[in-house]
PLY file of the C-alpha trace (Angstrom):
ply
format ascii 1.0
element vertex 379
property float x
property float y
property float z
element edge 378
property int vertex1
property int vertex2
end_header
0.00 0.00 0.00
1.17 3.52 -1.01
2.35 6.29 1.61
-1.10 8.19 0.04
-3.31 5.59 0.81
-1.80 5.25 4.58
-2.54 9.01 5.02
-5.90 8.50 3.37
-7.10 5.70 5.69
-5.88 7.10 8.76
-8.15 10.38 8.07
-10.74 7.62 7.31
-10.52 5.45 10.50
-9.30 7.58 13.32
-11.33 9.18 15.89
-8.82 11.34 16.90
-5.48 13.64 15.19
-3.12 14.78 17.49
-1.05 17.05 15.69
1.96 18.00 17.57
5.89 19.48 16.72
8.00 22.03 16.88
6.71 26.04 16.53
7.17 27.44 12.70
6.89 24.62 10.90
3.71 24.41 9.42
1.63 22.55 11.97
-1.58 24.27 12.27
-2.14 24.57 8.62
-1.26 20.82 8.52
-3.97 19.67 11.13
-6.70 22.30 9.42
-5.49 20.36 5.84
-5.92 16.91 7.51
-9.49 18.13 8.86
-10.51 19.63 5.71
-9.58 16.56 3.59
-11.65 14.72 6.10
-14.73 16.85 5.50
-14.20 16.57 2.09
-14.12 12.76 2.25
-17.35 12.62 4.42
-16.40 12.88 8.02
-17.71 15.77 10.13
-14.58 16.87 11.21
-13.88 19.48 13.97
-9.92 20.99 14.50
-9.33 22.37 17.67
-6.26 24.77 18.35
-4.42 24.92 22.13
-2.40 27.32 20.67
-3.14 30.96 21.74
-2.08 32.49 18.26
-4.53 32.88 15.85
-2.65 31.05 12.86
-5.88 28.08 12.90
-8.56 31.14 12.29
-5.96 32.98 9.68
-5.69 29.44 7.68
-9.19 28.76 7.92
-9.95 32.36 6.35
-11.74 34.04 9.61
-10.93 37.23 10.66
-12.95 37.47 13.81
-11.20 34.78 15.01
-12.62 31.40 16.52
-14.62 30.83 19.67
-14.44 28.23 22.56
-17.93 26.37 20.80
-17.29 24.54 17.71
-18.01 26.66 14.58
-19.10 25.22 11.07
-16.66 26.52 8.21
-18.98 27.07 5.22
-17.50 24.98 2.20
-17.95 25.33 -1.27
-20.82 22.99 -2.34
-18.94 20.84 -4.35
-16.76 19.65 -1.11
-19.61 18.83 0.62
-20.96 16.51 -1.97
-20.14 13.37 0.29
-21.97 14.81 3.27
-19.15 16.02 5.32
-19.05 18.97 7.83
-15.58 20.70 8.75
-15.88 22.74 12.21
-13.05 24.79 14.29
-12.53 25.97 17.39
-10.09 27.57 19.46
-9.74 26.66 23.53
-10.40 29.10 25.94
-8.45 27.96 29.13
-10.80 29.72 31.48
-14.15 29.07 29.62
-13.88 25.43 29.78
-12.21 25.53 33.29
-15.71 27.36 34.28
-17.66 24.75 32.02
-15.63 21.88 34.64
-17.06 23.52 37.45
-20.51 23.45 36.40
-20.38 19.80 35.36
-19.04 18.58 38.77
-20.23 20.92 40.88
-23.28 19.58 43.66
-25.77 23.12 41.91
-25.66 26.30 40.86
-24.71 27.58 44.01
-21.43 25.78 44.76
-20.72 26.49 41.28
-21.46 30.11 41.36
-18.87 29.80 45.39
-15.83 28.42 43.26
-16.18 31.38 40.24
-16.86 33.92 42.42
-13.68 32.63 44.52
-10.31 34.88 44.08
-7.87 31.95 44.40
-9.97 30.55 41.57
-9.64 32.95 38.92
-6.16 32.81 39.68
-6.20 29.34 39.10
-7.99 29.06 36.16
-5.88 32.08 33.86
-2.73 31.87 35.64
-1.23 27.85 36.71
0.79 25.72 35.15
-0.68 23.58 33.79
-4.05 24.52 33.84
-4.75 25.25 29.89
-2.51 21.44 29.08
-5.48 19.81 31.34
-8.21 21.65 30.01
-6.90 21.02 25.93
-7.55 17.25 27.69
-10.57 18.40 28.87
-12.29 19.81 25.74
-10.61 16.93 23.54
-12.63 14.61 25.84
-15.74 17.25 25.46
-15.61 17.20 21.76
-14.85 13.28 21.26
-18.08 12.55 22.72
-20.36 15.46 20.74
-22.45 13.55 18.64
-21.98 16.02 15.69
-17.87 15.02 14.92
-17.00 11.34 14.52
-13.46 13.13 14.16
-11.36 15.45 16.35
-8.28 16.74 14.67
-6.00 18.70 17.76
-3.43 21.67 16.59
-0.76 21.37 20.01
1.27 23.84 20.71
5.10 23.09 20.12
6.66 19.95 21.41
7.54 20.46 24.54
4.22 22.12 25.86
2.39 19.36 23.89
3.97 16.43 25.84
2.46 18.65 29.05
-0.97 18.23 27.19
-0.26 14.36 27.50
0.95 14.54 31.19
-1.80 16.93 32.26
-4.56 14.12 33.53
-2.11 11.75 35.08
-0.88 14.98 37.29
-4.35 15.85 38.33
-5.06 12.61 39.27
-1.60 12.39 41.44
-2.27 15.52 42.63
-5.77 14.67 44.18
-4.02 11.67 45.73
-1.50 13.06 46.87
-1.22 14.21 50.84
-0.63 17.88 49.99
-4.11 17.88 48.55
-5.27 15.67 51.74
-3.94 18.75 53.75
-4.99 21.27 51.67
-8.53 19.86 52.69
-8.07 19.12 56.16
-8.81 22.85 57.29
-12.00 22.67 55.50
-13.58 19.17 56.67
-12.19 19.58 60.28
-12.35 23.67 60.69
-9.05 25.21 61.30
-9.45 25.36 65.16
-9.09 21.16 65.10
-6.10 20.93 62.48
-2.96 19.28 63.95
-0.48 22.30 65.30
2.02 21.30 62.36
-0.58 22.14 59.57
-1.83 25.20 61.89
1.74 26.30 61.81
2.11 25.71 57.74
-0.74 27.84 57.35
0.47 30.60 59.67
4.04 30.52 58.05
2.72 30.55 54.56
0.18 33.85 55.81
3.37 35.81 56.36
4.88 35.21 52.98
1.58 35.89 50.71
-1.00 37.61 52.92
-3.48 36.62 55.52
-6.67 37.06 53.02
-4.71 35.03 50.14
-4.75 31.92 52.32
-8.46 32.83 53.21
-9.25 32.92 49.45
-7.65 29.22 49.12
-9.12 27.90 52.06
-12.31 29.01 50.66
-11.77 27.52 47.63
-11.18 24.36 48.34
-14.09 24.04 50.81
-16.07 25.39 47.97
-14.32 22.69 46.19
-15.32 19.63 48.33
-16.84 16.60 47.28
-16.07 17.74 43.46
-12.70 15.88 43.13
-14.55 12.04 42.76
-15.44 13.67 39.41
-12.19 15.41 38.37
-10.67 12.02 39.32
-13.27 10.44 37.27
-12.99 12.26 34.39
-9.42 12.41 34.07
-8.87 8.66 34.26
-10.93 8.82 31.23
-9.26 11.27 29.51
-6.23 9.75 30.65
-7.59 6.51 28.65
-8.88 8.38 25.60
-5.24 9.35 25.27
-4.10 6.27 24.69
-7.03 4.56 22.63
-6.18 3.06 19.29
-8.57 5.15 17.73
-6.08 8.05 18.89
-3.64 9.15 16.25
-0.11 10.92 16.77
1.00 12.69 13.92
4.31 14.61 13.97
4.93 17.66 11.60
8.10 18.92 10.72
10.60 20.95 8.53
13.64 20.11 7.10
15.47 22.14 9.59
17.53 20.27 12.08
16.61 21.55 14.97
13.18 20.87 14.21
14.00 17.44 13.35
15.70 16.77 16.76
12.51 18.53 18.36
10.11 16.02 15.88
12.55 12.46 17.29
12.18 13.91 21.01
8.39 14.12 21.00
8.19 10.48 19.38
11.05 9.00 21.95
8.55 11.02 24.49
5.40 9.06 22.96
7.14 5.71 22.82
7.64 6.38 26.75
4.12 6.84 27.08
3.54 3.57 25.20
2.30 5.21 22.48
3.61 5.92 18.66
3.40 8.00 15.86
1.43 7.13 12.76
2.86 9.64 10.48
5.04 12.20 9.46
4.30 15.22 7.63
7.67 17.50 6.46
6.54 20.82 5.70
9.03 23.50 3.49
10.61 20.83 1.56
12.68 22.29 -1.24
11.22 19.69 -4.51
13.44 17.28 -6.62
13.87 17.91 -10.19
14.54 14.34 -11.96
16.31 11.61 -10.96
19.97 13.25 -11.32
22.13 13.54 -8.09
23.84 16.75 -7.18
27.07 15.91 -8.58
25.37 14.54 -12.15
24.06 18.35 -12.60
26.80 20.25 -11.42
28.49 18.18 -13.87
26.16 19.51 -16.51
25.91 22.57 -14.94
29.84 23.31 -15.84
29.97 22.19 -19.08
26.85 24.64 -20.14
28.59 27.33 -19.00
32.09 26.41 -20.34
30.25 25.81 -23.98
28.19 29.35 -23.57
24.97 27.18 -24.20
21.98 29.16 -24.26
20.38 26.86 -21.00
23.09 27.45 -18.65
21.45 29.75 -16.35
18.86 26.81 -15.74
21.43 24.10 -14.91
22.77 26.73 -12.43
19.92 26.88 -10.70
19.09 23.74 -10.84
22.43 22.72 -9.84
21.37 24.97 -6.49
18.61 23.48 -6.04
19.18 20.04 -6.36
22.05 20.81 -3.25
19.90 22.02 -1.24
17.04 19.21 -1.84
20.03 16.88 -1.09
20.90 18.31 2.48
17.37 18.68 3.09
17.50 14.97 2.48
20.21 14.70 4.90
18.78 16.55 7.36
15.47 14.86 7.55
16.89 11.32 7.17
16.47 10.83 11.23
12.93 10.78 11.35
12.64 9.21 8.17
14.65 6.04 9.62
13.15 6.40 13.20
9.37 5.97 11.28
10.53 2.82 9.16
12.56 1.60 12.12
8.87 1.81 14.42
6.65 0.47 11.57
7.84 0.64 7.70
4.00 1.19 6.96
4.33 4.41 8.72
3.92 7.45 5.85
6.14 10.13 5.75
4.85 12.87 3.74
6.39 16.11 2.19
4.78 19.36 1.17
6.91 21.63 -0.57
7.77 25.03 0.05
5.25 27.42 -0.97
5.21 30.67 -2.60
2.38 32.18 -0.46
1.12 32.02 3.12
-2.00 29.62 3.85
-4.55 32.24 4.52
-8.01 30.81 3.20
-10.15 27.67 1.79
-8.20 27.40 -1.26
-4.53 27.57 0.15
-5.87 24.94 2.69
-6.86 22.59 0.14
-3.53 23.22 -1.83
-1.54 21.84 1.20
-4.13 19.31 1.17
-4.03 18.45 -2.62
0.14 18.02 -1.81
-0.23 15.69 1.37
-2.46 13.04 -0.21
-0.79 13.18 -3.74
2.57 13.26 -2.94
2.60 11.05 0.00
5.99 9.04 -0.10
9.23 8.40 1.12
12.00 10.43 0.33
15.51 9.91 1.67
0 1
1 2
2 3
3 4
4 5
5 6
6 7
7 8
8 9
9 10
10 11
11 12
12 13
13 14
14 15
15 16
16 17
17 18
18 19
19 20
20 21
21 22
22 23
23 24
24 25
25 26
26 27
27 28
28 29
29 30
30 31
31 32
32 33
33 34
34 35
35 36
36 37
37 38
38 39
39 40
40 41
41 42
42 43
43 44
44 45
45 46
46 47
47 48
48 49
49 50
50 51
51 52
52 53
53 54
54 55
55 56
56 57
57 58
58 59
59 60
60 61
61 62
62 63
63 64
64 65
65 66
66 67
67 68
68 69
69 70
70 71
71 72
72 73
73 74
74 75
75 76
76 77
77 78
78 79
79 80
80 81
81 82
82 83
83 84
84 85
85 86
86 87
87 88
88 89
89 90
90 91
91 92
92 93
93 94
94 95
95 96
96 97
97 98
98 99
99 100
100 101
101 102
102 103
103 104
104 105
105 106
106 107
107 108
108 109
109 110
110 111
111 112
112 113
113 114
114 115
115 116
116 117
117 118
118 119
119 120
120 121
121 122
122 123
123 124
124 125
125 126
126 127
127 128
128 129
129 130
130 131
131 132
132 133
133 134
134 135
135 136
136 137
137 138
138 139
139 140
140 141
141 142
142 143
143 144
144 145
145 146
146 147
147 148
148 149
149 150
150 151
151 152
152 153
153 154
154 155
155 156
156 157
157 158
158 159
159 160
160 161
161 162
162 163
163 164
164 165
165 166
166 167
167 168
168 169
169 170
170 171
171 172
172 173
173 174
174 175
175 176
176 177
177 178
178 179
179 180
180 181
181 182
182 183
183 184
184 185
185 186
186 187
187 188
188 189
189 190
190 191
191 192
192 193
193 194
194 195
195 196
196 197
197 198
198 199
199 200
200 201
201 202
202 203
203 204
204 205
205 206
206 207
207 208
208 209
209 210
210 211
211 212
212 213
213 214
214 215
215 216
216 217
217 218
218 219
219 220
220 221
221 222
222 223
223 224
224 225
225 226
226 227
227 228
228 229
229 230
230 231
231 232
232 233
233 234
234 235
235 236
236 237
237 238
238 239
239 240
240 241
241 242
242 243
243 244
244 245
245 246
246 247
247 248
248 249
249 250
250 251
251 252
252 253
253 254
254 255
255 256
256 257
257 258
258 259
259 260
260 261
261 262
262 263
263 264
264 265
265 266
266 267
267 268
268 269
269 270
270 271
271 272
272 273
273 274
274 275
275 276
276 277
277 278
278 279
279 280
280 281
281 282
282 283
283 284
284 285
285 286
286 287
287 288
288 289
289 290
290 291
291 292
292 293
293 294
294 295
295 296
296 297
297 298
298 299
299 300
300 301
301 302
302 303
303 304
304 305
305 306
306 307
307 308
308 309
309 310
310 311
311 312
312 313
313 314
314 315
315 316
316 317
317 318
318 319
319 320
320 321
321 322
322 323
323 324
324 325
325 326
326 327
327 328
328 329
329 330
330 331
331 332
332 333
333 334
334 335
335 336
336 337
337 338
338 339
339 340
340 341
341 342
342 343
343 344
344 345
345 346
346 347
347 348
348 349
349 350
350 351
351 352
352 353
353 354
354 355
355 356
356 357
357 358
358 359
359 360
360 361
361 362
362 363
363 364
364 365
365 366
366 367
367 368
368 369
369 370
370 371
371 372
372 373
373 374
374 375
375 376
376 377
377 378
């Protein structure tokens, strides 16, 4: 079976496109292509960015940007011949944070005690972490809408990606963990009954950040009680959902070797995760011209411009630019090798360097119309 058909049938089968790399490279137009193919194909497809920029709305040809709810991209009617549906959405951290608290929370009114909450709003714009757990979150929200039978996720670059993997297994820890336990205490026992050593944590932690800021938490997480059964709950699923079969990694990529190291680190990172890629897409590849190695045309190259012949400004440049395909070929030949190495069905795709910027339907579909017809090995 082709590299094409591999690319094709994983659009076809999966449930869910993770989309993750290194920043510059390509990789939100990428995942919007993959979605849009889908669509095109018959899925109802939705791409989600975690990325704050705006790059998914700019490639997707909206200038008023994208909201946290899911919003259908009009197609031209000839794509949606096969019934599909392509939707987008960006994540807002604190949106779907407050959506959390609603789900788990006993009613309205312990809801509207953990929004209200200082400590809270803290929480939800400002810790680490927080926006890698909710991208879980709405992932989880969005596989089980019964309008999209595919999810297609734009991650930020590598490194705050592999967070977005980590992010329900460290909420889980956290709620078992004894800081939590003690976090609690105060709340279920009232501070006048807490052991002196947790009395005397509280009092020393007062003097560094303020009497009323340890007020706020302790609020907070007596607000919070009784909710963490179903943020345990739900992040064992998404925890789960993760790691489903139906769950597709896809690493994008240039042909620029640090992004190439970045691309191997995020699939050693998946393989300790027990988890793998299923294809690689290499954005900004120069293209080959012919079958002729760089030393064949400079060959050719010199002799049209010792004989004066009337084409040796074109075997100059293509003497260039067969180079430069060449040590693209050498820089990308890591990941190339690390895919076949994994799984030699794996496809590793290239889409060539473009002359404009993605920045609508059409420029979409060209990155499209290069990922499923030119979807081979190279190197």
């Amino acid at each position: 079976m082709t590299g094409e058909r591999r690319l094709a049938d994983l659009i076809t089968s999966a449930r869910i496109i993770v989309c993750s790399g290194p920043g510059g490279v390509g990789k939100t137009t990428s995942a919007a292509a993959l979605a849009l193919t889908a669509a095109r194909r018959g899925r109802r497809a939705v791409v989600v960015t975690i990325d704050p920029a705006r790059r998914l709305a700019d490639a997707l040809g909206l200038a008023d940007g994208l909201p946290n709810t899911p919003a259908r991209i009009e197609l031209p009617a000839a794509w949606e011949r096969a019934g599909g549906e392509l939707w987008a959405t960006m994540l807002d951290t604190r949106a779907t944070f407050d959506g959390v608290v609603h789900r788990y929370a006993g009613g309205p009114e312990q809801a509207e005690r953990i929004l209200a909450n200082p400590f809270y709003r803290n929480l939800a714009d400002a810790l680490s972490g927080t926006q890698e757990y909710m991208a879980a979150e709405k992932l989880y929200e969005l596989h089980h809408d019964d309008r999209f039978d595919l999810v297609v996720i734009d991650t930020p670059p590598t490194r705050n990606a592999l967070d977005f993997l980590d992010a329900p297994g460290r909420l889980t820890r956290f709620l078992d963990h004894r800081l939590y336990r003690a976090l609690m205490l105060p709340t279920k026992l009232g501070l006048r009954v807490v052991n002196a050593a947790a009395q005397a944590m509280l009092r020393t932690i007062s003097k560094v950040v303020g009497g009323a800021v340890i007020a706020d938490v302790i609020a907070f997480f007596d607000a919070f009680d009784g909710m963490e059964a179903g943020f345990k709950e739900r992040a064992v699923a998404v925890e789960a959902l993760l790691s489903n079969p139906d769950t597709k990694y896809v690493v994008v990529t240039s042909p620029r070797r640090a992004a190439v190291d970045e691309a191997a680190y995020f699939a050693e990172r998946l393989a300790e995760h027990q988890l793998s890629v299923s294809a690689v897409i290499v954005n900004r590849r120069h293209p080959r011209f012919g079958s002729m190695t760089s030393s064949e045309v400079a060959e050719r190259a010199a002799a049209a411009e010792a004989d004066g012949a009337p084409d040796a400004g074109l075997w100059a440049n293509l003497d260039e630019l067969t180079r430069v395909a060449e040590d693209e070929d050498a820089v990308v030949a890591p990941i190339v090798g690390r895919a076949a190495e994994d799984d030699d069905r794996i496809p590793v795709v290239s889409v060539p360097l473009l002359v404009d910027d993605v920045h609508d339907l059409d420029g979409l579909a060209t990155v499209a119309g290069h990922l499923f017809a030119s979807a081979r090995r190279r190197g």
